[in-house]
N, C-alpha and C positions, 0 to 999 in steps of 0.2 A: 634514116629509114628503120632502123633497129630500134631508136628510141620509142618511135611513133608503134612499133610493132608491140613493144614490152607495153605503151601503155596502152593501147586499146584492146589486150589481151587480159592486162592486170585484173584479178581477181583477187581481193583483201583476202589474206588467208582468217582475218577475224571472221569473214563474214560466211565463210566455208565452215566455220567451225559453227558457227549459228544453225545448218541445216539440222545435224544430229542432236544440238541442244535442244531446239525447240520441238521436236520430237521425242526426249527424253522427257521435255517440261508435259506435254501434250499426254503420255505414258503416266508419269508423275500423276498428274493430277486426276486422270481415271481411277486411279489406285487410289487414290487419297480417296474420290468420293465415294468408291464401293465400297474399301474399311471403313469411311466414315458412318454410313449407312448402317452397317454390317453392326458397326461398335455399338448405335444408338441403340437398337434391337436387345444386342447382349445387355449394354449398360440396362437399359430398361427393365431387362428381366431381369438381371443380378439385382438390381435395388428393390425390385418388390421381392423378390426372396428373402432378400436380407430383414426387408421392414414388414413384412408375413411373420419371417423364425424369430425376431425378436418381439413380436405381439404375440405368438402363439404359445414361445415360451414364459411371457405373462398368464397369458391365460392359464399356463400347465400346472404354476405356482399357486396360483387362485384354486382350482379346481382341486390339485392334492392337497390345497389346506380344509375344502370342505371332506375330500375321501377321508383324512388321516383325524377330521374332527369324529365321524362316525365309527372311524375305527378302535377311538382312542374308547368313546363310549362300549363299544361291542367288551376291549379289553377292561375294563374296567366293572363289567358284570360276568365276566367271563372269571375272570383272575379271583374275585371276591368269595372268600371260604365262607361268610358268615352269609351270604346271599343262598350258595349253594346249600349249607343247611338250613336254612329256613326251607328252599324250595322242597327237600326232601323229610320237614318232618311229620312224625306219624304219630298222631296223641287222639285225645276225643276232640271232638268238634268244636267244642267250644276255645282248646286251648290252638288250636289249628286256625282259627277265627283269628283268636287274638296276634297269632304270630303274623298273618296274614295283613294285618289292619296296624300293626305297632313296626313292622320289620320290611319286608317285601315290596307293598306299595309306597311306603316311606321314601325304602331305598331306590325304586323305579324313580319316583318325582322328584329326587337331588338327583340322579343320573342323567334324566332328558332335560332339564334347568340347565344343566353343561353345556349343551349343544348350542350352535351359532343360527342355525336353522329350524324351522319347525321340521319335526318329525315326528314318527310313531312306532312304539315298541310294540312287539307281541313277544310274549314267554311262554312260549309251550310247554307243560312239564309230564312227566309220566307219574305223580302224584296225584291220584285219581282220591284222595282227601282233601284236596284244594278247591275252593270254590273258584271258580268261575268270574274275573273279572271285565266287565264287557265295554267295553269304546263304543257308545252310541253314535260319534261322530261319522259323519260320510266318508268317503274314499279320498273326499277330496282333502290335502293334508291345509290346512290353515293356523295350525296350533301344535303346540307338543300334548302330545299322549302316550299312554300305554292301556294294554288287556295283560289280562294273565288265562291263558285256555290249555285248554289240554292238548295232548298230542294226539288224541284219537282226531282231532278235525284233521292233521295232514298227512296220518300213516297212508291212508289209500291217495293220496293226490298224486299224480305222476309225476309235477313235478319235483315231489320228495321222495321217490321211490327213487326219481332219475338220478336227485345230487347222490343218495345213499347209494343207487348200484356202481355208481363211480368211483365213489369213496372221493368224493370234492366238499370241500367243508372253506368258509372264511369267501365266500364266493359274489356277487353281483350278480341278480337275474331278477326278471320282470315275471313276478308268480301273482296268483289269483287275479284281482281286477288291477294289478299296476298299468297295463300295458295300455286299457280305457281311460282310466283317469292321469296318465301320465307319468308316473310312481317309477318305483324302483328300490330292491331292497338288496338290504346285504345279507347273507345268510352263514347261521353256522353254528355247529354243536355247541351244545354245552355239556361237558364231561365232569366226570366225578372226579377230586385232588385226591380221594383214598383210592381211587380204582382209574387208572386211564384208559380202562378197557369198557368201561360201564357209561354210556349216554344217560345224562338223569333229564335231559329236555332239547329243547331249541329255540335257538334264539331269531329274532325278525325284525332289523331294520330298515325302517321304509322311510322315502325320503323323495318328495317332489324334483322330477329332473329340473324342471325350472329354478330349483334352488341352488341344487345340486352343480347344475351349471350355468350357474349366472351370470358369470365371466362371457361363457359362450354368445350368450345372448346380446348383452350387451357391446361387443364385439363391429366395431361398423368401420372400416381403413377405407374402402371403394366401392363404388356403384357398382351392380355386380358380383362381389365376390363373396363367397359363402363359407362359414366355417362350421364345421360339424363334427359328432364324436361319432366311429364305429367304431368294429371291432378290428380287434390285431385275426383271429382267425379267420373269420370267412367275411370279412367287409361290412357285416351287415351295420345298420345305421342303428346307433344308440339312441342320438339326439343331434336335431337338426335345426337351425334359429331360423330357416325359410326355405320348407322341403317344396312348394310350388316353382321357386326360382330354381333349388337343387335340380330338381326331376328337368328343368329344361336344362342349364348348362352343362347335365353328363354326357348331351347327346350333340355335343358342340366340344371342338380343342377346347384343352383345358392343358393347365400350369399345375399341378399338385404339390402342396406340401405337406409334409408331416410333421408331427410330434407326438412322442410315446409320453403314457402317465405313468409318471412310474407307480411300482406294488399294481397294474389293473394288465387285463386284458384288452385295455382301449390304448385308442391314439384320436389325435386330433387332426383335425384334415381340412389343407383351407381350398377352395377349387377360387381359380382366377381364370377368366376367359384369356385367350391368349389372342382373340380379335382387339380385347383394348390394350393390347401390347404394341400391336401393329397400325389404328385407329387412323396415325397422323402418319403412316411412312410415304402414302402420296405426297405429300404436300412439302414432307423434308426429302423425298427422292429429287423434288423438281427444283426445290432450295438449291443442292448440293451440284447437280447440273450448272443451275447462271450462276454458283460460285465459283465450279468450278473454270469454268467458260472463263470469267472476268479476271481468274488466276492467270489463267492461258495467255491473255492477252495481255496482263500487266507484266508477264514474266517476260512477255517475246519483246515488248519494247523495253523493259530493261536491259535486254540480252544485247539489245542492238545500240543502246547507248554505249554500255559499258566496251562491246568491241570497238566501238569509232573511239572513246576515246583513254583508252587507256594502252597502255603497251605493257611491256619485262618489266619496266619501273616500277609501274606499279603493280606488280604482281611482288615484286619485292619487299615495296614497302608496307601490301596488304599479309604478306605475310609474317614478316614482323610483327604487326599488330595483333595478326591471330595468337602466334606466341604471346603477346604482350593479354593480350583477353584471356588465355586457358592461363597464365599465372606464371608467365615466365618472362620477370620483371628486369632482370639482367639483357636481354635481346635488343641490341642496337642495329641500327642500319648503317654502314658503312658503305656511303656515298659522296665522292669528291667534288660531283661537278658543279659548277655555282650557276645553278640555272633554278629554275622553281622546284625540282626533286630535290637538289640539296636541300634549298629551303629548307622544305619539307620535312628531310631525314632528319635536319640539324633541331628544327623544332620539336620532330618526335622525340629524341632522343633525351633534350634537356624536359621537357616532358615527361617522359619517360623516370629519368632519376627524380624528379621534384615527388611522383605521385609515388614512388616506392618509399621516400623518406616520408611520406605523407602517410602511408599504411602501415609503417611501424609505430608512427604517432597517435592515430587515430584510433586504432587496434588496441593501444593501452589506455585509450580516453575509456572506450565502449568497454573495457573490464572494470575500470572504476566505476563509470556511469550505473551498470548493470548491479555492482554490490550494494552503489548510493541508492538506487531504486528498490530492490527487494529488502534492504533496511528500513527503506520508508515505507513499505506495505507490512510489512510485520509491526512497525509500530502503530499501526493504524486499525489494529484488530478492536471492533466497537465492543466497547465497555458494557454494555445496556444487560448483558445476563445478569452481570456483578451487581447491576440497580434492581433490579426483579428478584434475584435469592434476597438480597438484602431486605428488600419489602417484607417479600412472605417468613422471615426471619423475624421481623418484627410485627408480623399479625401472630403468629405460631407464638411470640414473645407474652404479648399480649392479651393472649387466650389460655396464656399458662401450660401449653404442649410444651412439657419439656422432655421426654421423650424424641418428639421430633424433633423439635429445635437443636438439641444438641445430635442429632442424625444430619441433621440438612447443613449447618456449621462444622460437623466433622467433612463431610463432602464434599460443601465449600474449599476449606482449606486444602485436602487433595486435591482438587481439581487443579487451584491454583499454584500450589505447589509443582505440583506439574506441566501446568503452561509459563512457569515463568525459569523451569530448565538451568536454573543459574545461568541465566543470561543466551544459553545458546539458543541457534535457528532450528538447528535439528535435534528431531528427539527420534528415540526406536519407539517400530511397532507397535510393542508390548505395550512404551511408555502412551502411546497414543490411545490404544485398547484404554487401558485402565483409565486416562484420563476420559473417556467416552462412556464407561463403568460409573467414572464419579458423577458425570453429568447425569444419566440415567439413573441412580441412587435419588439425586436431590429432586430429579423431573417425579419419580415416582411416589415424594411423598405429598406433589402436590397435585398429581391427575389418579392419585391411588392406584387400581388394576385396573384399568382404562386405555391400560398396550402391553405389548410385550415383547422381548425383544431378544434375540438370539444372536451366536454369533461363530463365524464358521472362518475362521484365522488359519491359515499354512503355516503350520509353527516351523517352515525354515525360510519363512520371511520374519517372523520375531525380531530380530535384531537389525533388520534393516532401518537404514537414519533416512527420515523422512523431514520434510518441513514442519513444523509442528502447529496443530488447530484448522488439520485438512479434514479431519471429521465430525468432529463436533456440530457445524453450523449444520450441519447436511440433516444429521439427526434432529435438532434444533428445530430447521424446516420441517418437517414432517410431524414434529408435535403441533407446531403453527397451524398450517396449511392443511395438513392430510389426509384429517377428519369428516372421514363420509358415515361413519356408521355409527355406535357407541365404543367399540373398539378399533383399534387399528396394531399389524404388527408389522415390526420393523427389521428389518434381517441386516447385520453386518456381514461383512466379508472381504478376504483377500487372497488373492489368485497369482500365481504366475501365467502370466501367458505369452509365448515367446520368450522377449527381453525384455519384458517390460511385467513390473508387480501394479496389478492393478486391484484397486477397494473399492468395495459397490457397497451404497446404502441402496439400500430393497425396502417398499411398504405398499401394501395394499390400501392405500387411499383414495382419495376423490381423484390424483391423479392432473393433468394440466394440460392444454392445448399445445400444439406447436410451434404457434403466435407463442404461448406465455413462455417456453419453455429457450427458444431465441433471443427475448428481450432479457432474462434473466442474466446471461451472459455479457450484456450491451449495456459499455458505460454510456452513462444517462438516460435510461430509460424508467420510466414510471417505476417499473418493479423493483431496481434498484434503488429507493428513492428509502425505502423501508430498509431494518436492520438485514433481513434474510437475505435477500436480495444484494446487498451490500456484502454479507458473508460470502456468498457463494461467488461474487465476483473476484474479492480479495485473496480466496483461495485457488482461484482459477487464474492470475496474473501471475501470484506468489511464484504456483509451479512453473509457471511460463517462463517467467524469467529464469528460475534457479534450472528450468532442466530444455527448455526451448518449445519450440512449436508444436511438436510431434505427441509432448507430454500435454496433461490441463484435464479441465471437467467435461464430461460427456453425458447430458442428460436425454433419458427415453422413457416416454411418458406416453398414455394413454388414459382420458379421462375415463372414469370410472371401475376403473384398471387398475391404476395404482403408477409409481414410478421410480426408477430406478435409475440411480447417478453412480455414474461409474469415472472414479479418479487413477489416473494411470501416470506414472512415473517411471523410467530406468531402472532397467538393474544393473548394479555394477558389474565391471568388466572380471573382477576376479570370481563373484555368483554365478556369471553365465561361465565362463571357464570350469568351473566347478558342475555344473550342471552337465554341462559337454561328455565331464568323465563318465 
């Protein structure tokens, strides 16, 4: 009777333990899909933020190279003593003529020849002996020009009474008709180098915003999204690449970014509706539901398997095994009974020791394997530059430039002297800089002033040992490829950032797609098929092996844009220590 009693009472205590689990699973997976939800939203806005600040800070580099090209013009008439007296001399008219016609406009038309864009000078002077040089041209700018006028046309103009009551000089404002025709000038004294208290004129640079900001324009990530410059003080809108689309999205959620120019009173400003943020969260709300659903279900019938058939045993010898999975390879199971657990234990166990004699084996294979591979990528660096100098070596030969020829041959052999390091893999910095100096030496005497190239090194990464001929190809591409204009210029650099020294080539070029910019890294794909192509992947493996996944090439591009590869390495443990202090 008591037997009969225990078992029509019997309730598995597995299956008691089932209510609360699948209730936790049930909790679980609500959670899951509300973070999930939640995450895609964030993730979504994080990524266009990200892929916004790094287009806009493209754009910021474009646009201060046309500011700082106008600027460099303003200093360069500004700065000029022999400019200044021509404009203040005082003789008969004929010899004031001549100064005029030999000196002044001379100097005006080698000054706007400098600029990358058209534009147009006016020189106002307070030498009322100077004639009158007049711009027949329209408002509208399509060419470089200048006038020479007096100051009497802008003493009464307010907007010159306004910058003088302020004492604002070196300034940005839309004066006379810029603001119909689209214009925009930069304004600002011109003072006397005898007297810094004495104004002898004014100067007026004008310059189409559509030139000015042609980055902006050209400018296109998403349906929707607009980028526009105002101001840092009161908002107001400089320039805008589709103010009909603007004037509706301000009156709708928006996503804002920014970016300051630097030397301006502007910033850039990209507006994102934040409706195409959210577009598809129906449709992944109702996904994340029947996933979560069919979780539920597969969880509860696992639940119910695993309680019918497992017991303590196996909780014993599943736990071993966890020890054995997190890396604690010594953990045996110590089990006597000769039934199928022993089995079991007996087989984990010798198991167990074979795979740990196995990971001390293996473990020294993959350090060999790893040195035989990054040996074999360093010897595979393509030869083809060495075939090209050697060419124009021997046209430069054969033309009788010996001037160059022995420029481009002395190059030569630093370059190579330096990639071939006596033999080692790693060279410093410095030695990389210089070697990227000599290549830029030989490139320049055969595309002449047809780029240029700057460079902006943390001289307490200098001596950091790098893999050697991680820059070169990069610069290499960009002389190839990244010729949109008749110029192009190319910015080196290198950074700390966090733990890791990272080297960006920078160029304002034609710039490459997203498609192109994916296959470039993909062994076997067309683009690698060519030397560049080939370089940048060899440089991209090299580091991978030598410093692992985390490390390699990271390119971001924007057609008509220009692009920018960014290569990142470790910094040692003793630099970050150092750093720390």
């Amino acid at each position: 009777m008591k037997d009969r009693l225990w078992t029509t009472s019997y309730f598995p205590f597995a299956y008691r333990v089932m209510i609360p689990y699948l209730l936790l699973v049930m909790a679980t997976d609500i959670l899951i899909g509300a973070f999930s939800y939640s995450s895609l939203i964030n993730s979504k806005t994080e990524s266009t933020q990200i892929n916004m600040t790094r287009t806009l800070q493209q754009i910021r580099d474009n646009v201060s190279y046309n500011i700082r090209d106008l600027d460099r013009i303003g200093d360069q008439l500004f700065s000029s003593t022999t400019f200044q007296e021509q404009l203040q001399v005082r003789d008969d008219s004929y010899n004031v003529l001549d100064v005029t016609l030999t000196g002044i406009l001379p100097a005006l038309e080698t000054t706007t020849s400098l600029s990358v864009n058209n534009l147009r000078i006016f020189v106002y002077t307070n030498n009322d002996m100077l004639k009158e040089v007049y711009d027949k041209a329209s408002e509208q700018i399509n060419e470089k020009s200048f006038s020479i006028l007096s100051m009497k046309r802008i003493t009464a103009k307010d907007w010159y009474r306004s910058i003088i009551y302020k004492n604002e000089d070196n300034i940005w404002r839309q004066v006379e008709a810029d603001v119909k025709f689209g214009n925009i000038s930069l304004l600002r004294k011109l003072i006397s180098f005898y007297d810094y208290k004495r104004q002898i004129g004014y100067l007026r640079l004008t310059i189409s915003l559509a030139d000015l900001f042609q980055s902006v324009q050209s400018f296109k990530i998403t349906e929707g999204t607009v980028v526009r410059v105002i101001s840092k003080t009161n908002g107001q809108t400089i320039y805008d690449q589709a103010p009909e689309l603007t004037s509706q999205l301000l009156n709708a959620p928006l996503l804002r970014i920014h970016e300051d120019l630097p030397h301006t009173n502007w910033k850039l400003e990209a507006l994102v509706p934040t409706t195409d943020l959210k577009k598809d969260a129906v449709r992944i709300r109702n996904l994340m539901l029947i996933v979560c659903s069919l979780s539920f279900l597969a969880m509860a019938l696992i639940g119910l398997v695993v309680a019918r058939y497992f017991s303590l045993r196996v909780k014993r010898i599943v736990t071993r095994i966890h020890h054995f999975q997190n890396g604690s390879f010594d953990k045996r199971i110590q089990v006597q009974a000769r039934d199928e657990f022993g089995l079991i234990a007996t087989s984990f166990n010798r198991m167990a020791s074979h795979i740990e004699e196995l990971i001390s084996e293996v473990y020294l294979r993959s350090i060999q394997k790893k040195e035989a591979e990054l040996n074999a990528l360093q010897a595979q660096i393509n030869p083809h530059f060495l075939y090209n100098t050697l060419s124009s070596i021997n046209s430069l030969a054969n033309m009788g430039d010996i001037s160059k020829l022995t420029k481009m041959v002395s190059g030569l052999a630093r370059f190579y002297r330096l990639t071939l390091n006596e033999g080692n893999t790693l060279i410093s910095l410095s030695k990389e800089v210089q070697q990227v100096k000599a290549y830029i030496d030989i490139q320049q005497i055969k595309y002449a002033d047809r780029f240029s190239v700057n460079y902006d090194i943390d001289s307490d990464l200098l001596e950091l040992r790098i893999p050697k001929l991680i820059l070169q190809p990069f610069v290499e591409n960009v002389l190839k490829h990244a010729w949109f204009e008749e110029r192009v210029h190319i910015r080196v650099m290198a950074v700390r950032e966090r733990q890791y020294a990272v080297f960006k080539i920078i160029d304002n070029g034609i710039g490459m797609t997203l498609a192109v910019q994916n296959k470039l890294l993909q062994a076997g794909s067309e683009e690698n098929e060519n030397a560049s192509g080939y370089g940048i992947r060899n440089v991209d493996e090299r580091i991978r092996i030598q410093y692992g996944e985390d490390s390699g090439v990271f390119i971001f591009s924007r057609p008509g844009i220009g692009t920018t590869v960014s290569i990142r390495v470790p910094l040692p443990p003793s630099t970050l220590k150092g750093a720390g202090k």
